[in-house]
N, C-alpha and C positions, 0 to 999 in steps of 0.2 A: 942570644947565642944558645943554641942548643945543645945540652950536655946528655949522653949515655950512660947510663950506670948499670953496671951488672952486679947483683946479689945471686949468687948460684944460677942465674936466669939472666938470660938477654929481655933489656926491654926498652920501649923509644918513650921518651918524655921531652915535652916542648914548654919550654920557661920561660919567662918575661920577667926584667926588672924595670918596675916601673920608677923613671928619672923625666927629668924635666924634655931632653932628649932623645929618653924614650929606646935605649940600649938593649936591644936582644942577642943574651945569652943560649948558646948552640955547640958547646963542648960534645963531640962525636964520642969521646970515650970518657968514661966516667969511673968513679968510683967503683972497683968492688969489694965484697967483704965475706966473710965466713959470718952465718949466721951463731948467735951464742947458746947455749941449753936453754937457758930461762926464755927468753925469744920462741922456739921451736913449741915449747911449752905453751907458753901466752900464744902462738897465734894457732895450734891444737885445740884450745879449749875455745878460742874467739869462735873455731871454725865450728864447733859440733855444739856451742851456743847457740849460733846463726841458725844450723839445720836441727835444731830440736823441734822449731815447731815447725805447723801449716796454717796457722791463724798472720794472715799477712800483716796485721797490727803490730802483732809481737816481733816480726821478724824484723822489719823495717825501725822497731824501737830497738832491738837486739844487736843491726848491724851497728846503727848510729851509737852507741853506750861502746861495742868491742872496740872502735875504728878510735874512736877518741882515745881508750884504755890502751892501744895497743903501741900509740904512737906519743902518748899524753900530750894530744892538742888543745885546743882552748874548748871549741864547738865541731858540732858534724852537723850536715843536710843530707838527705838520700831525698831524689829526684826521681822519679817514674815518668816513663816515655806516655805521651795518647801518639799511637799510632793512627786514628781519626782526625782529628787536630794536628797533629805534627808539633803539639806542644811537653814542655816539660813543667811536672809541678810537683812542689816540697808534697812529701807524703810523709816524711819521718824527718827526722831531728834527735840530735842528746844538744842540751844548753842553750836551746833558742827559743827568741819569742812564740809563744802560740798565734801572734797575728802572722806568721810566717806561713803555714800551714794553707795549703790553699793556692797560696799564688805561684803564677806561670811564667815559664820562661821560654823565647822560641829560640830553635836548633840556631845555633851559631852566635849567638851573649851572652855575655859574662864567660866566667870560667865554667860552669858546669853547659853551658852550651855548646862552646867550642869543643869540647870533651866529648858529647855527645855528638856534633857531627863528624868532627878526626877519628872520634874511635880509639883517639890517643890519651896517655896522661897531660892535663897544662895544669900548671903553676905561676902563679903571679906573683913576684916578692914587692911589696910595698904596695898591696891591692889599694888602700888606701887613698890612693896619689892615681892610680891607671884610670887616663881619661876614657875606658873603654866599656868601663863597669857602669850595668845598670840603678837604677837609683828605685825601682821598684821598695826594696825592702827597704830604702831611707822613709819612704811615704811608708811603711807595713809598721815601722817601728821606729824612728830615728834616734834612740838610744841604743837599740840591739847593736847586734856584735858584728855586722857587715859592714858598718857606713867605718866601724873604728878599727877591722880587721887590717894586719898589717902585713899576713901571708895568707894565699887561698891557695889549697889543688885540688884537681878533679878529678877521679876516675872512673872511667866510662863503667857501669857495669855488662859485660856482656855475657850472652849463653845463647850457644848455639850459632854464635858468628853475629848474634844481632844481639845491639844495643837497648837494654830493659829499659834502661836509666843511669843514674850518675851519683855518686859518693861523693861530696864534698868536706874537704879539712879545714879549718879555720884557726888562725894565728892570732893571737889578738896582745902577747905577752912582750915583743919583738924578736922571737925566735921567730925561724926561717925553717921551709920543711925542707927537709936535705932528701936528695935521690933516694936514701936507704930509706927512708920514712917512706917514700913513696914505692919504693921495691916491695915494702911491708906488708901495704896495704895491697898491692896488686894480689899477693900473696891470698889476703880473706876475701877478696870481692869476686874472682870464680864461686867460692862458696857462696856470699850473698847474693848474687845473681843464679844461683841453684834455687838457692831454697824462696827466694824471690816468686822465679818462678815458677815452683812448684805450689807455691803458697797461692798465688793467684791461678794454676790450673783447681788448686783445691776450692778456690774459693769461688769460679765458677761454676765448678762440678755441683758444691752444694747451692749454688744458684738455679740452675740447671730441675736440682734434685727440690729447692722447694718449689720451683717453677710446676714440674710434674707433681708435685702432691698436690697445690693449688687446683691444676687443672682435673687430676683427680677427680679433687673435693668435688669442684665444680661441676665433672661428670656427674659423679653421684649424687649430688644435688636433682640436675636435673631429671636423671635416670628415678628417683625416688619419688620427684612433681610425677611424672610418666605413670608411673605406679600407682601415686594415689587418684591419678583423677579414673584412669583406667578400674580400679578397685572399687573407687564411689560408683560406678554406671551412673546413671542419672539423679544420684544426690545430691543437689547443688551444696547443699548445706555440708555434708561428709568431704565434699569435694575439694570447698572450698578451706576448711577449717586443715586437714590433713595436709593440702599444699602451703597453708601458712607455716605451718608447725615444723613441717620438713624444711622447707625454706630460709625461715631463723635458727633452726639449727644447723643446716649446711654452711651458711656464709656466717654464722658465729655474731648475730645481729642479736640488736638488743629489744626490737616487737616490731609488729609487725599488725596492718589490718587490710580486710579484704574486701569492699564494694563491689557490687554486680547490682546491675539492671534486670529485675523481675521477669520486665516483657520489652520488646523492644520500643523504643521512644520513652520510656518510663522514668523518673528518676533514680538516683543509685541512694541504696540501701545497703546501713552495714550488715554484711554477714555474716565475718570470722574477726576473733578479737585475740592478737597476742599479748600477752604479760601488758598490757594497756587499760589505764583505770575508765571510768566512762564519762570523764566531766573533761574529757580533752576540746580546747576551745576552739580550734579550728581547721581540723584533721578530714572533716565532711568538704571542707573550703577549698580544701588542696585540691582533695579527689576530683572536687565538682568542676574547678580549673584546669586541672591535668583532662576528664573528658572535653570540655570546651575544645581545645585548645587540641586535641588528638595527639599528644606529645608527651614526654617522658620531664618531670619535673623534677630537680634537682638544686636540691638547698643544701650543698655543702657550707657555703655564709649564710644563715639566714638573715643576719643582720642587715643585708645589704638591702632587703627588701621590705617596703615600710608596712606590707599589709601579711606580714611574718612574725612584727614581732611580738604579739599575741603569743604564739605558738612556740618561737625562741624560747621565749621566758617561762611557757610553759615546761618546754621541753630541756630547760635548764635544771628545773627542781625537778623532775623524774630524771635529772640525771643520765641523758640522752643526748645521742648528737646528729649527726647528719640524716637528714629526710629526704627522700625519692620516690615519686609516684612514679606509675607505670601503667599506661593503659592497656586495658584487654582487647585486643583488638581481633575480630571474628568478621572474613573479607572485610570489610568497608562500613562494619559498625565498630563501638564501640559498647560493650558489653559489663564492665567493671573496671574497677581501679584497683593492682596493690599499690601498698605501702609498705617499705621497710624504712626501719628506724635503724642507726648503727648506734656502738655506745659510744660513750661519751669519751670526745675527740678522735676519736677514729671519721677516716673520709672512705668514699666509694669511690675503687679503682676503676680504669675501664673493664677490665676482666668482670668485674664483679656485674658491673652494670650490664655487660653482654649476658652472662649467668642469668639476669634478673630476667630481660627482654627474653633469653629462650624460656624460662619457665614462665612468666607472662602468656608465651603463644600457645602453650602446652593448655596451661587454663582455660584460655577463652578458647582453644578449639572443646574442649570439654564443654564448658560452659554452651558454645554455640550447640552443640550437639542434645547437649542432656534440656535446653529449651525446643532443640526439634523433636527431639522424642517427645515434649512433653505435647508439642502443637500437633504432631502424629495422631499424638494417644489421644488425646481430645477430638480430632477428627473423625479417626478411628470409631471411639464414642457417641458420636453423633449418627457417622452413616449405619453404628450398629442398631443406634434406635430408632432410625428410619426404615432400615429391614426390619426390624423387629415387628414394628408399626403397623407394618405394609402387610395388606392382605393379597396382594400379585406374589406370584411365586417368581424368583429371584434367582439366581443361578450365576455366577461368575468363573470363565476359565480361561486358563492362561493359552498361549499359542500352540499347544500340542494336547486340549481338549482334557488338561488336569483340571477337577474342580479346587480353586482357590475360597468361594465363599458362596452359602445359602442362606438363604431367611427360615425361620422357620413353618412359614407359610412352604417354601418346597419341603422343607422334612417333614409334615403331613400332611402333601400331596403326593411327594415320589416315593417316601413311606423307605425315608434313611435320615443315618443321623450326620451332622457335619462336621462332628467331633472324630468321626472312625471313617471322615471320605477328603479329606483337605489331602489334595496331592494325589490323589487318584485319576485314572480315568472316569468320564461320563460312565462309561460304558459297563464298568464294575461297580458301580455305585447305583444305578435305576438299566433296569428289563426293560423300558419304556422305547420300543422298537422304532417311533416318528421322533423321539428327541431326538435319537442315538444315531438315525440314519442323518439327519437333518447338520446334527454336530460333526460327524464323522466324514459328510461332502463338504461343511464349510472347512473343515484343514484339508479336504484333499484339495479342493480348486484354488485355495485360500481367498475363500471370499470377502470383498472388500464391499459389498451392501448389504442391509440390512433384509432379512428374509422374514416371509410368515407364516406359521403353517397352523394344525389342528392338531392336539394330542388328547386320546382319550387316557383315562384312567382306568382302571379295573373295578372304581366303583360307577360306570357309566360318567363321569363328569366327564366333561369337556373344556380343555385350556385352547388359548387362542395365543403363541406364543411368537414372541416378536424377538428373532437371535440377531445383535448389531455387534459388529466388527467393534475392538476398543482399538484405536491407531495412536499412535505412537506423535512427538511433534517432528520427527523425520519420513512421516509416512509409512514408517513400520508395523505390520500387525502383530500385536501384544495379545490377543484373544477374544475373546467374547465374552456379552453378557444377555442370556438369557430372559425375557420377562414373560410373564404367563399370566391371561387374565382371564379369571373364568368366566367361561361364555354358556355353561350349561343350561340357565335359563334363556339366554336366548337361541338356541338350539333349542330346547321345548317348543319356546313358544313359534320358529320356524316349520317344526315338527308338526306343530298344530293347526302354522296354517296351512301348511304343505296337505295334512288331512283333509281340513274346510276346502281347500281348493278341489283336493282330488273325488273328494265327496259329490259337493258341488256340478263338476266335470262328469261324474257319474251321470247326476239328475238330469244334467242338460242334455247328455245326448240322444235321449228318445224324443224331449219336444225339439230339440235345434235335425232329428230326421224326418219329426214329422212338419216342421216346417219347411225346411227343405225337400221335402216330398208335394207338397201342398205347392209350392215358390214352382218345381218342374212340371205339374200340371195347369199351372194359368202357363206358362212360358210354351206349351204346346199348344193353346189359344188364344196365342198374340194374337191373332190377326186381327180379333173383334177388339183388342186394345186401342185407348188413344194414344197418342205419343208421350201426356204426361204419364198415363197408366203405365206405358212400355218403360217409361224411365224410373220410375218407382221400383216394377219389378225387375229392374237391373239392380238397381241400387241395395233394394231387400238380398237377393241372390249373395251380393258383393258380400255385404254383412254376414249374413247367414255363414260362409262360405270360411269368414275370416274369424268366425267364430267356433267352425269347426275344428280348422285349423288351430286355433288356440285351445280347446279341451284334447285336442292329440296331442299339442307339444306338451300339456300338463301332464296326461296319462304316459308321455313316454320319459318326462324327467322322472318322475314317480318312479317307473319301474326301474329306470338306470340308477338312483339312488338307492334303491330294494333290493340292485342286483337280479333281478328278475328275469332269465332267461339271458343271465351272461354266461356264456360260451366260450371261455379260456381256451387259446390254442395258439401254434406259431404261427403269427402270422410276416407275410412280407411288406413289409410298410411302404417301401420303394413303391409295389405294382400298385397297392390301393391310393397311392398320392397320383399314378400314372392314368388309374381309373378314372379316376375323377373329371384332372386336366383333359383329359381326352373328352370326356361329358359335357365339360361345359366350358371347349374351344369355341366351340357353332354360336354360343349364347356373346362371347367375347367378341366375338366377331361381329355379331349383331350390334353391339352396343361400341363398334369401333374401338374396341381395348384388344391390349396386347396382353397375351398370357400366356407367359415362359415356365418352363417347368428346368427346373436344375439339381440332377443327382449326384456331385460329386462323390460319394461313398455311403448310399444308406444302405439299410440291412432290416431284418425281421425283428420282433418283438413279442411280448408273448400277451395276446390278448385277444379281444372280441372283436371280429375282423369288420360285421356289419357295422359297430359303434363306431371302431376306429374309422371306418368310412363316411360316417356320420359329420367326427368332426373334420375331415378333411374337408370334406363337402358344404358344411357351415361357413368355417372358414375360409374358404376360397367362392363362397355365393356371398358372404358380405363382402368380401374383398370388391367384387364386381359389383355389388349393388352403392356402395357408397365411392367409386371410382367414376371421375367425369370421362364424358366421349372422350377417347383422345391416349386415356390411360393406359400405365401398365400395369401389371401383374403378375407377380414371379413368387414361384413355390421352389423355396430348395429343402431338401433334403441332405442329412451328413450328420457322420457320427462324431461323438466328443467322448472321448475315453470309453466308461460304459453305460453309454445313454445315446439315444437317438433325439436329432434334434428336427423339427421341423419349422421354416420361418415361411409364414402368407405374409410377403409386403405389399403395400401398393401405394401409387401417387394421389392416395385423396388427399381431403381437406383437413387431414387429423385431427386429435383430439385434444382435447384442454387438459392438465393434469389433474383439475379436482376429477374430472368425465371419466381420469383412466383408472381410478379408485374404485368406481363403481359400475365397468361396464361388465360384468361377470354376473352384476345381482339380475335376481329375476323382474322381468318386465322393463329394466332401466333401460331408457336409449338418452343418448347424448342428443343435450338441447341442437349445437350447432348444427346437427344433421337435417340436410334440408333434401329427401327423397322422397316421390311418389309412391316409391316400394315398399314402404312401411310392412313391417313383420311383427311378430307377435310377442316380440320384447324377450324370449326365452332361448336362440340362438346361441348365444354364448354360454348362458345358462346352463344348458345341456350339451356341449362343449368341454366346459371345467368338471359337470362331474362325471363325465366317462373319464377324461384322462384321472384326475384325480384317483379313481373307482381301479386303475390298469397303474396307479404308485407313480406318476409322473406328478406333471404342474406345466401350469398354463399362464404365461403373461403377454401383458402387452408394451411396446416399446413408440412411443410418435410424438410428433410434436404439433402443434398448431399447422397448419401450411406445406408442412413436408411430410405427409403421409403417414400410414401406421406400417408395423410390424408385428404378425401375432404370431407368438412364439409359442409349440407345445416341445417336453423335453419328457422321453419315455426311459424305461431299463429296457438295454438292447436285450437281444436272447443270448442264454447263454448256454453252452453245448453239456454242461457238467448238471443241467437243473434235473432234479428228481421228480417224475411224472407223477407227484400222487394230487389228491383232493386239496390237502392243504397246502402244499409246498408249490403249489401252481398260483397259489392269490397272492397278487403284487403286495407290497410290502404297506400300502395305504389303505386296501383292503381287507389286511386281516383283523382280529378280534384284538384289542390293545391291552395288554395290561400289567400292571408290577409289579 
């Protein structure tokens, strides 16, 4: 039966007497009463008791001691809600067992359940007897004060419309808690559910507020590793020692040691040692397991593991507790071990252990770095004492023609230093007019092979320099590298024989006229010849003939090398290729070959028009001499930016690649060639050095089977050129020097 009772306040309370049959009490109106001064008083102080503090401890002991004082019951419980669980559990007491403390109760058993899900007061009279009640706290204690209590009530604590938890009274004397006892208490429990829960926003907040300093710490931890590996640069040893030291002082650890691997594959060696004596037994054993094992090792029991407890006992008398290895790990190696130590009985959080791993990565990215610098620098060192070594002059530069690195063989040849040219231009760094032209076409066309040309110096030496493309592994061009081998004495001794020859050439041509004069007077008295006689003085002729032929080709490379009667002027390259074709159509024809001529855009050049016809004429007379019946032959002409290009192809038997290295030298003819027309091995010869001699360059392009391509590539003319003596000699002609 449910009774109502008013004390200056309406309020509902739902009662039970527990009898055999189990009789419930529900009187709708109830007692009221006038509270008394001393009352008003006691429940004033109960109330500003309750909210003195914010330490939830105190509060929850403060409500339980007023609730008892106020009403003088036997015992009190205060219950807090888990709103995650859904459960209720003793948090505070005045006169109960401490096995009390701790256990749970769910919404809707016993009296403080029921409490908490009505929202209402209940009251049990003869709790004792009520088969309803849990037996929880008969097993927590079976002599405490529940199993023998003989009146319980509950009141919900609420704030804010929802239920915190629950206030329990307890009877244990055979008094009975009357409606005004329970109007009393409704009275402080607003208060206790204030300060309840204010106690636990406060005691969040400082949760909260040590959560943010930890992570702080932790920040600054790391931020500190950061700093010192970043400070050490390539100190392994400063590196190392400074991120230990910061380390145990951030997370408040008791030592700490540091293992790194030397070189890679190597063993680990200690490096850094914290507040750690050096007769530790088996600290190398961890580390050398934790690399094994590529894994973060973790002895918060050490005991539990039987090849530990070495190091337990050691780590007992230094007064130390939980052990953690940590591998350094740099991509896909492993690079060193820490180790922190914590003190004694302290464990590592997860926080902490995350802390550990990022300053871990911080290390070994250091650590990887400061051994690649070291494998650089050694490199580095080596290719310096290979330059150094090197008596070829050496030149390095990047994709826009800055010098990045010389040997000192180039800074006493190009006659600078490399100290006051690293990041320059070629060009500001050496006068040397063939390097500078040479460097300055390979960025404009961005040449992807390797070239080779002649640079004199200003002490008459001669380099022989080979500029290759350095490529990138995506095919990108990164720049060049220069190499220059002196060829001066072979260039003398060319010179020498170039003399011997021309000397030579000299002597022979008065007896190869007067034998040839001698050879045209029997050949005006054939007639008294025999037939072998007649064939003789063919054959002599033949000779004779092809001997002249060869002291002329000598006497005119001579002169084209001497410059001797070069005659610099505009000439039109176009009409002198059309000369030519036109000359020696009737000869193609003869020989069943086709010879095309094709001008899509040439133009004039500035040079020596007989030479330049020379080599058109060379060029396009082997073409037909080593072309089968049958072949073609095409001459085009066409400009390429500011150069004139000319290509003689044809369908012969091409040349082998060692052949195409040397068909330019004097006298050389390619084994494969198999012609009756044999010449005098200087055609080409005197070919390269007129173009050469007019700043151009002459190669060749063929392959075995699929015919050659001889290419020359001239300086078109250009309309801005200033007509004097000097400013007219191509740029491979003039006097070189630095």
């Amino acid at each position: 039966m449910a009774i109502t009772t008013r004390v200056r306040t309406r309020s509902t309370i739902d009662r039970i007497r527990a009898t055999p049959a189990r009789v419930v009490l529900n009187p709708r109106a109830g007692q009221t009463g006038e509270l008394s001064h001393v009352e008003i008083e006691t429940i004033g102080a109960a109330s500003l008791a309750i909210t003195a503090s914010l330490d939830i401890e105190q509060v929850l002991t403060t409500v339980s001691e007023q609730s008892v004082n106020l009403i003088r019951a036997s015992a009190s419980l205060v219950y807090l809600l888990d709103r995650n669980s859904g459960l209720l559990h003793v948090a505070g007491g005045f006169r109960i067992p401490a096995s009390y403390h701790g256990l749970t109760l769910p919404l809707g058993e016993d009296v403080a359940g029921r409490a908490a899900r009505s929202g209402r007061a209940f009251i049990v009279d003869n709790y004792a007897a009520w088969d309803e009640r849990t037996h929880i706290f008969d097993h927590a204690a079976p002599d405490g004060i529940l199993p023998s209590a003989n009146c319980a009530a509950a009141i919900p604590l609420t704030y804010n419309r929802q239920v915190l938890g629950v206030l329990e009274i307890l009877y244990n004397d055979g008094r009975e808690i009357t409606n005004k006892d329970v109007a009393l208490l409704q009275l402080i429990t607003p208060h206790a559910a204030t300060a309840i829960s204010h106690a636990q926003l406060f005691d969040r907040s400082q949760q909260v507020m040590n959560l943010l300093e930890i992570i702080n710490d932790r920040g600054a931890a790391v931020s500190s590793v950061s700093t010192a590996v970043i400070n050490a640069g390539h100190d392994l040893k400063k590196m190392s020692d400074e991120t230990l030291m910061r380390t145990v002082a951030a997370l408040r650890l008791a030592a700490g040691k540091v293992f790194l691997s030397e070189h890679e594959g190597e063993a680990l060696v200690t490096r850094s040692v914290y507040s750690l004596p050096d007769d530790d037994p088996g600290l190398s054993r961890v580390a050398a397991h934790c690399a094994s094992v590529r894994q973060t090792i973790l002895l918060q029991n050490m005991t539990a593991f039987a090849w530990t407890q070495d190091i337990t006992q050691w780590l007992s008398e230094q007064h130390m507790g939980a052990l953690v290895a940590v591998p350094l790990m740099a991509e896909d190696e492993v690079v060193g071990v820490l180790q922190a130590i914590a003190p004694l009985g302290k464990t590592f959080d997860t926080g902490e252990l995350d802390t550990l791993h990022i300053i871990t990565g911080q290390l070994a990215l250091g650590v990887s770095n400061a051994r690649l610098f070291a494998r650089v620098r050694a490199e580095q060192q080596q290719i310096s004492a290979i330059l150094g070594g090197s008596g070829d002059v050496i030149i390095g530069l990047d994709a826009n023609g800055r010098v990045q690195v010389a040997n000192p063989a180039a800074e006493r040849a190009l006659g600078f230093a490399i100290i006051n040219s690293v990041g320059k231009p070629l060009s500001e760094v050496t006068l040397n007019v063939a390097l500078n032209a040479a460097v300055d076409n390979a960025i404009k066309v961005q040449q992807a092979q390797p070239v080779g040309f002649e640079v004199q110096l200003a002490s008459e030496a001669y380099l022989f320099c080979n500029l290759s493309p350095i490529v990138d592994p995506v095919g990108r061009l990164t720049g060049w590298v220069a190499v220059m081998q002196d060829i001066t004495h072979f260039k003398e001794t060319e010179r020498m024989k170039s003399d011997m020859i021309l000397t030579a050439s000299h002597d022979l041509r008065n007896p190869v006229n007067l034998t040839m004069g001698a050879l045209d007077l029997l050949g005006k008295r054939a007639d008294n010849l025999t037939p072998i006689q007649r064939e003789a003085l063919d054959l002599s002729l033949l000779g004779v003939h092809r001997i002249e032929a060869l002291i002329k080709d000598l006497l005119d490379l001579e002169r084209i090398e001497r410059r001797v009667g070069l005659q610099l002027s505009r000439c039109d390259l176009a009409e002198i290729a059309q000369m030519v074709v036109t000359e020696l159509t009737l000869p193609a024809q003869q020989r069943q070959q086709q010879l095309v001529y094709d001008n899509p855009g040439g133009g004039s050049v500035l040079g020596d028009a007989q030479r330049l016809y020379q080599v058109v004429s060379n060029l396009v007379s082997n073409a037909l001499k080593y072309t089968q019946p049958g072949g073609s032959i095409t001459v085009v002409l066409r400009a390429e930016d500011d150069q004139l290009r000319l290509d003689v192809r044809d369908t012969g038997p091409g040349i082998s690649p060692d052949a195409q290295a040397r068909v330019f030298e004097r006298f050389y003819r390619a084994p494969s060639v198999a012609t009756d027309d044999r010449g005098t091995g200087l055609g080409l010869a005197i070919v390269k050095s007129i173009v050469e001699q007019h700043g151009g360059r002459v190669w060749v392009t063929s392959a075995v089977g699929q015919g050659s391509t001889f290419s020359v590539s001239l300086p078109a003319w250009r309309d801005d050129r200033v007509s004097n003596a000097e400013d007219t000699l191509p740029l491979a002609a003039r006097p070189i020097s630095v």
